[in-house]
C-alpha positions in Angstrom: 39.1 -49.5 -1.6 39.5 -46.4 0.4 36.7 -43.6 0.8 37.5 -40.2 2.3 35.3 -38.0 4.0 34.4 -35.7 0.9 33.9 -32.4 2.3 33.5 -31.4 -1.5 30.6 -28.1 -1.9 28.9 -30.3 -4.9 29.1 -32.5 -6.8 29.0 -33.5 -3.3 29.3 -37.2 -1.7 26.4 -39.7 -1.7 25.6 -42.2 0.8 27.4 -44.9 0.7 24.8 -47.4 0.5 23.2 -45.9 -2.3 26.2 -45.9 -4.5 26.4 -49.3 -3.5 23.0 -50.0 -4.1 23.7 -48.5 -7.5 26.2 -50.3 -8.3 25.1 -53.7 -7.6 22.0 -52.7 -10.3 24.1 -51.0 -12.9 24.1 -53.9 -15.5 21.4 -55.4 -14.5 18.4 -53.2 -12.8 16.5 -55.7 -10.8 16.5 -58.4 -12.9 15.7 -56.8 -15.9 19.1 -58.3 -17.8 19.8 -54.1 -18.6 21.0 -51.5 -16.7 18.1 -48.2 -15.7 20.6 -46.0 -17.4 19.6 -47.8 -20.5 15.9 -48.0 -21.2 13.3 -46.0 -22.0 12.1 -43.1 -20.1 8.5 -44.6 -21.3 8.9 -47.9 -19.7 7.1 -49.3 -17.5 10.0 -49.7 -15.2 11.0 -45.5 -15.3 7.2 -45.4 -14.6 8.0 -47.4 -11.6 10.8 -45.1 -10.6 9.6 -41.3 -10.5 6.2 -42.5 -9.4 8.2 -43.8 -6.6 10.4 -40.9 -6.3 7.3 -38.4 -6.4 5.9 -40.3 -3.7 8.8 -40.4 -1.1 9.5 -37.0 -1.4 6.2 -35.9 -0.6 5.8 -38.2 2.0 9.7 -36.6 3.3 8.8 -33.2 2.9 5.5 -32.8 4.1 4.9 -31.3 0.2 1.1 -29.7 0.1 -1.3 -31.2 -2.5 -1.6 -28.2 -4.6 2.4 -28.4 -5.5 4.0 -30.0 -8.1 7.0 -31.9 -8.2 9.0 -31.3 -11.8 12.3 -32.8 -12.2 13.8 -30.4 -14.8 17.0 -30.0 -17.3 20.4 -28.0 -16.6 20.3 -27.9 -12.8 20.0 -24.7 -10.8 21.4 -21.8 -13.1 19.3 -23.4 -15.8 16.3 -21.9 -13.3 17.8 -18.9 -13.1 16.3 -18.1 -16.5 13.2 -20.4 -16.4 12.0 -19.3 -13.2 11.3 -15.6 -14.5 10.3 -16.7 -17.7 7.5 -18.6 -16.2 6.8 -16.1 -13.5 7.7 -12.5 -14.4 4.6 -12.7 -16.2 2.3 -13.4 -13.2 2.1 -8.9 -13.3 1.4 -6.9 -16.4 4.7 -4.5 -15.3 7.3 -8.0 -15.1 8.9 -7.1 -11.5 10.3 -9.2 -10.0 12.9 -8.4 -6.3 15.8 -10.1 -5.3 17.8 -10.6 -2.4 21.4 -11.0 -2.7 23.3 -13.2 -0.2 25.9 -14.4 -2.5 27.5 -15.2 -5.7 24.7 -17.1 -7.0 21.7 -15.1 -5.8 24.0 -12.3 -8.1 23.9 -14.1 -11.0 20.3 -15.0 -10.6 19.7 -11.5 -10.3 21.7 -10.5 -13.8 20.0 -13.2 -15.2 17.1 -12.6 -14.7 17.5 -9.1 -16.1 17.0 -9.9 -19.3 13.1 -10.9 -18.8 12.1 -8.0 -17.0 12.3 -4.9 -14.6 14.9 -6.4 -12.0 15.4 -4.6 -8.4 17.9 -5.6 -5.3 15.7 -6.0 -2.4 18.3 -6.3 0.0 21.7 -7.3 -0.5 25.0 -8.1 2.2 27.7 -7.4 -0.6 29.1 -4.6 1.1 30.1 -7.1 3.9 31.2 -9.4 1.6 27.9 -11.5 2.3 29.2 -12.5 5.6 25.5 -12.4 6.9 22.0 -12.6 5.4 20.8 -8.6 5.2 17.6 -7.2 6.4 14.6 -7.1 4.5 11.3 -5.2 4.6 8.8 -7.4 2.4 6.8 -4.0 3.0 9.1 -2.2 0.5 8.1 -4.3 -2.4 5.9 -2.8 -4.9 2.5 -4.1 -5.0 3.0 -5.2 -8.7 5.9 -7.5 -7.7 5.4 -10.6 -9.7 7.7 -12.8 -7.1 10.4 -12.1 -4.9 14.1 -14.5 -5.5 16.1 -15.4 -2.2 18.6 -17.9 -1.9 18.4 -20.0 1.4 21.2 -21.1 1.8 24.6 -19.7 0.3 27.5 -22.4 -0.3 30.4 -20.3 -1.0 29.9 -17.7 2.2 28.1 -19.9 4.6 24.9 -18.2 5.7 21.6 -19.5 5.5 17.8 -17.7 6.3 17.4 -18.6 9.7 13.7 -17.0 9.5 12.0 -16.4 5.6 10.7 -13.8 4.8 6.7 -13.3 4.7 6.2 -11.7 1.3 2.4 -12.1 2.0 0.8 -12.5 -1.4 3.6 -12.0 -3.7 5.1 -15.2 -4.8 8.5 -16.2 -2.5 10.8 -18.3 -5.0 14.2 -19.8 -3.0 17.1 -21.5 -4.5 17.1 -24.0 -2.0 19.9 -26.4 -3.9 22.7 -27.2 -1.1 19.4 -27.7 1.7 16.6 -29.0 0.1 15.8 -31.8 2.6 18.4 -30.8 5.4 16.0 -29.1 7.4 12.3 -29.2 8.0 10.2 -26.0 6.0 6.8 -25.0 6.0 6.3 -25.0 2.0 3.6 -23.1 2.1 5.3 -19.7 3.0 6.3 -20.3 -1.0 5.3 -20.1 -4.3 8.5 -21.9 -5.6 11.3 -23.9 -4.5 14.2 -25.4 -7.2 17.5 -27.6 -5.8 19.7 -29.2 -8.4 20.2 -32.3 -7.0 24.3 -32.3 -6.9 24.5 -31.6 -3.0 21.7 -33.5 -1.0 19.5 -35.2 -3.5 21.6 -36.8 -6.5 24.1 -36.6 -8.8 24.9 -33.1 -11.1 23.0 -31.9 -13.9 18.6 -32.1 -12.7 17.2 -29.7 -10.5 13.9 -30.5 -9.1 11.3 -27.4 -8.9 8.3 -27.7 -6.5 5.8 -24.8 -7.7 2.4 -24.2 -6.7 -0.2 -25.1 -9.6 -1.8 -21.7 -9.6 1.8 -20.8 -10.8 1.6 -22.4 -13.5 0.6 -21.4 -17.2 2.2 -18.0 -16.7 5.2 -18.4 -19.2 6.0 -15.9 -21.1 5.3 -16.4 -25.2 9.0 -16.9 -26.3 9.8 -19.6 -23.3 11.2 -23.0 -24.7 9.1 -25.5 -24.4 11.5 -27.2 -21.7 11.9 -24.5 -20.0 8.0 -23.9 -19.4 7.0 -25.5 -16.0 3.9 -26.0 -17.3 5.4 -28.3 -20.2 6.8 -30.7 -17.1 3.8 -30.5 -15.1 1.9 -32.1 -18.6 4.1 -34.6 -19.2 5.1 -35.5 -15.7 8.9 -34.3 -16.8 9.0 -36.5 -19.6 8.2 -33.9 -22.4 11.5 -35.6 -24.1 14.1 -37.7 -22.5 14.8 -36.9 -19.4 17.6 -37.7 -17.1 16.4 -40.9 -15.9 19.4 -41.8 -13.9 19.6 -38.9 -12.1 16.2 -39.2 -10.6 16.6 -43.3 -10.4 19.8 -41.7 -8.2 17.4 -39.1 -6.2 14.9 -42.2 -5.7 17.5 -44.2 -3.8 18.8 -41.2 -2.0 15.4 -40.3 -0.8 15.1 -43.8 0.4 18.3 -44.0 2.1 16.6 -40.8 4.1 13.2 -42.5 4.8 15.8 -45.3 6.5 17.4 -42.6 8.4 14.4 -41.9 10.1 13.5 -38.6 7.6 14.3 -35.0 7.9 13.1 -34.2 11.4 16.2 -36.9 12.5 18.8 -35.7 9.7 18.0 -32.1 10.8 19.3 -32.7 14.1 22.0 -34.8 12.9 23.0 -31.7 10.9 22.8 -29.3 13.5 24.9 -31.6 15.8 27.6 -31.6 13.1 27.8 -28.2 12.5 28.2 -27.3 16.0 31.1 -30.1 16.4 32.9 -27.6 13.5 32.1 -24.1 15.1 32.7 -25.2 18.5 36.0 -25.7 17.6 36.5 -22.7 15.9 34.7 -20.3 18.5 36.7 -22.0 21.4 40.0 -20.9 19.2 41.7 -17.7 18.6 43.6 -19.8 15.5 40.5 -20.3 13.5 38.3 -17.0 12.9 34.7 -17.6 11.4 33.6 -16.2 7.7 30.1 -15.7 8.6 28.3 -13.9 11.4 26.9 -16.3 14.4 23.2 -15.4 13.8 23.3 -16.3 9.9 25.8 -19.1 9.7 24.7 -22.1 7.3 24.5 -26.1 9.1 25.7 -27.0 5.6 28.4 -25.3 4.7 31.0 -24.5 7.7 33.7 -21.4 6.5 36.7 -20.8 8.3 39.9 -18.8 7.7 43.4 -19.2 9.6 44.7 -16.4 11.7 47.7 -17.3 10.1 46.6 -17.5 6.3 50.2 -18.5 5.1 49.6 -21.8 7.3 46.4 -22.5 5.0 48.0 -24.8 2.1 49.5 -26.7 5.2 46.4 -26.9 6.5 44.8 -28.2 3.5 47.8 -30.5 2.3 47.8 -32.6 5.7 43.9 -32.7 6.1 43.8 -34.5 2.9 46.5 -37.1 3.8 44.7 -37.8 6.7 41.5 -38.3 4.3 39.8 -35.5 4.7 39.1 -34.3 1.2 38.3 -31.3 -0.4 38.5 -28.5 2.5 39.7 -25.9 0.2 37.1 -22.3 0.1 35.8 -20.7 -2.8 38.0 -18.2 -4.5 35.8 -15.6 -3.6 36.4 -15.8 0.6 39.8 -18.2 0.0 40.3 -20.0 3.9 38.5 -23.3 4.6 34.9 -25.1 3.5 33.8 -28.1 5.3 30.4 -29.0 3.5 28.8 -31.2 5.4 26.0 -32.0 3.7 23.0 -34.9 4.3 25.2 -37.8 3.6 28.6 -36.8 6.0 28.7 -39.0 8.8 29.7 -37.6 12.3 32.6 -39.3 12.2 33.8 -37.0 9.5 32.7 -34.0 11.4 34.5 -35.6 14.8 37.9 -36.4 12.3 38.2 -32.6 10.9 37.5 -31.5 14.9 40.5 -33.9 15.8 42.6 -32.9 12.8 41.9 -28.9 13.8 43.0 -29.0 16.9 45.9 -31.2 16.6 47.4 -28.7 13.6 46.6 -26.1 15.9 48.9 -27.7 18.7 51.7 -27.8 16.2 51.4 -24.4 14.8 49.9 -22.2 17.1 
């Protein structure tokens, strides 16, 4: 069997061990003569599983008391409708600001549109959101019912170095390709979501951590499963839920416990990161999407000063195993997401490669 190193913006690779780990249990989950994937979400054994999971993430993430954990249906753009159906209501006049750093913050925005009186906060579009913009929470309205920001933005490569201190309006983030990369102070927010598809699991859950007095707010027409409150209840199990998605998150977020947790992988990620942009600042044949102060530890965007030399580029780096390089259509160039599970080694191999193509065709 041959792995590459997946460089792929998500569905992104998992550990190895865990897919190991879940392979070795797929027929027969701990002696139980049936696979997790098929038995009940009411079991005893699923019981086992998101207690479990519940547990190691707030022992991970330093999560407060007073926030739940809700492991919810149709990932991340699913939230982009639930989160201001449940919260737009928090304020008789349904506000609600965004920032936009990118594609998806943008279509969180338009989405959001439809539940209520939407503004743009602050948005880097006219720079092609090559850098995270600046933001005066003191320009909100005091009847803002929460404020959306996207922490970290996959296709452009910026992150929120600093977040914003919206004092007491709500701060919501998309925090799907972070969640767990870095350490965070969860209280400077009144809502986090991830879908689990870069650093947590496999595609198609996205966990929401809200604070409980956010709950109940939802406005009269929400579905049922899309009302946080409905999760918080039934403990996400309102109907069936994805259980091998979060079975998945469970042995991922142990697989980070064994890591040493996310003060260690932090640093890790930093360390890989700067492998990537080293090369690239130390080279006048690589040229950097983003701007320095704003630029993402988890995804890494890079164009060619020669952009005809970019299929070459991406051709070869894939016969030497280094998969899925290729940018969004939106900047074109080169992504190297280098999420939780990408070794060094894979950062250290896409160095090498780098400046052995630029030998050969600078």
């Amino acid at each position: 069997m041959k792995r590459v190193f997946n460089f792929g913006a998500g569905p992104a690779m998992l550990p190895t061990s865990v897919m190991e780990k879940a392979r070795d249990e797929f027929l027969d989950y701990r002696g139980l003569g049936a696979g997790l994937i098929e038995i009940s979400h009411r079991s005893k054994e699923f019981d086992a599983v998101i207690d479990r999971t519940d547990a190691l993430f707030r022992e991970l993430s330093g999560l407060p008391d007073n926030y739940r954990i809700l492991y919810v249906h149709g990932g991340a753009q699913m939230q982009f409708s639930a989160i201001p159906m449940n919260l737009i209501g928090l304020n008789p006049a349904h506000k609600a600001a965004y920032v936009e750093t990118g594609n998806f913050a943008s279509i969180a925005r338009k989405e959001a549109q439809r539940y209520g009186n939407i503004t743009v906060a602050a948005s880097s579009e006219s720079s092609n959101f090559d850098r995270i913009p600046a933001f005066d929470p003191a320009s909100l309205d005091a009847d803002t019912s929460y404020v959306h920001i996207t922490g970290n933005n996959t296709i452009f490569g910026t992150r929120w170095n600093q977040f914003p201190d919206t004092g007491k309006i709500p701060l919501v983030a998309d925090m799907t390709s972070e969640l767990l990369s870095r350490k965070l102070d969860y209280n400077q927010f009144g809502a986090i979501f991830a879908g689990l598809q870069k650093n947590l699991g496999p595609a198609g859950l996205a966990v929401v951590l809200i604070r409980e007095d956010l709950l109940g707010h939802a406005l009269p027409y929400t579905p049922a499963l899309l009302d946080y409150a409905v999760y918080n209840k039934s403990h996400s199990l309102q109907n069936t839920n994805n259980t091998f998605a979060i079975y998945m998150m469970c042995l991922v977020l142990e697989w980070l416990k064994e890591q040493g947790g996310v003060d260690v992988i932090e640093a890790r990620n930093e360390h890989k990161a700067k492998l990537i942009y080293d090369a690239i600042d130390s080279s006048d044949f690589y040229i950097g999407s983003a701007q320095k102060a704003d630029r993402s530890i988890m995804n890494v965007t890079f164009n060619l000063a020669k952009p005809e030399l970019s299929d070459t580029f991406l051709s070869e780096a894939n016969k030497q195993g280094l998969y899925a390089l290729k940018g969004h259509r939106l900047v074109g160039g080169i992504r190297a997401s280098i999420y939780n599970a990408m070794p060094v080694e894979g950062c250290e191999a896409l160095v090498a490669f780098m400046k052995d193509f630029e030998q050969r065709n600078g």
